[in-house]
C-alpha positions, -999 to 999 in steps of 0.1 A, spaced: 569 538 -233 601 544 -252 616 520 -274 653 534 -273 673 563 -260 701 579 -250 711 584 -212 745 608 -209 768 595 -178 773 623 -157 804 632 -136 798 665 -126 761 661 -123 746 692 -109 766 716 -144 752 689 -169 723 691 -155 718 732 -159 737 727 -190 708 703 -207 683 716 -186 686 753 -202 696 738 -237 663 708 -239 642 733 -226 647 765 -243 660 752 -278 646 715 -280 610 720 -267 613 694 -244 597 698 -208 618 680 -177 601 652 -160 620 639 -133 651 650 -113 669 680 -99 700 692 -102 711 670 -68 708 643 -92 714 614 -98 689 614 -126 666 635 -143 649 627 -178 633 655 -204 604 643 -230 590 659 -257 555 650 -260 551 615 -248 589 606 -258 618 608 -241 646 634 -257 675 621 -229 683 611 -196 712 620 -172 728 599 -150 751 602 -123 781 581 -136 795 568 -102 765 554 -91 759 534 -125 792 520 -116 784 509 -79 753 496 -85 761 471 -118 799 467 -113 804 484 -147 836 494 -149 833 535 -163 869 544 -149 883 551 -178 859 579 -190 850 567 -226 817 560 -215 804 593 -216 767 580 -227 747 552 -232 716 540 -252 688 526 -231 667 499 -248 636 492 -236 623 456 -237 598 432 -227 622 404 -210 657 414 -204 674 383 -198 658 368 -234 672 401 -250 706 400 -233 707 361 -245 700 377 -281 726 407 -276 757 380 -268 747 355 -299 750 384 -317 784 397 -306 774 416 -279 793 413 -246 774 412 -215 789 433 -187 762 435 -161 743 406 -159 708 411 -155 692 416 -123 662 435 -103 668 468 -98 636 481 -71 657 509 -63 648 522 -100 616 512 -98 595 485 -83 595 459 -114 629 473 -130 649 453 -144 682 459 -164 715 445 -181 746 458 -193 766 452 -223 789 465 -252 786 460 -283 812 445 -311 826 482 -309 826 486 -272 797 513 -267 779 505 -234 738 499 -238 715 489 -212 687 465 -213 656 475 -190 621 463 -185 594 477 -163 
């Protein structure tokens, strides 16, 4: 499983898609795992590890309540850990600012869990557990 990595937030999902697609696949080495480009999320690995994720930024915002509307958030890390609520806990003692709290998310998968935050600097991360 991967530890961290990064997930872009797409708006126009279906030409990021081609565009990452054609660039991961021809240039990177990297092999797509999941998706189309009817989104709203694909992955590419190379080898066993993830290389990057796309996401469809307006459903990001309706399902957590995070608040992308003014475009800065173009991408996000993804951190994967073994109890997201402990780790969020860590993230805020540690100037973190917790945006999403964390929840279940079946629709992502049947043990998913996630929670989103910023960081002293305001990039957006999400917590996630399988």
């Amino acid at each position: 499983m991967d530890a961290l990595y990064p997930r872009v937030l797409a708006s126009r999902f279906a030409e990021c898609f081609r565009f990452y697609d054609g660039l991961l696949t021809a240039v990177a080495g990297a092999r797509l795992v999941k998706g189309t480009e009817a989104g709203p999320y694909a992955n590419w690995d190379r080898d066993e590890e993830a290389v990057l994720a796309l996401l469809d930024r307006d459903l990001l915002a309706r399902v957590t309540g995070v608040d992308l509307g003014d475009g800065r958030d173009g991408t996000m890390l993804v951190l994967t850990v073994d109890d997201v609520g402990k780790a969020a806990q860590v993230a805020a003692a540690h100037g973190g600012r917790i945006v999403a709290q964390p929840s279940a998310r079946p629709e992502w998968g049947p043990t998913c869990r996630t929670a989103h935050l910023r960081d002293p600097d305001g990039n957006l991360l999400e917590l996630q557990s399988y």
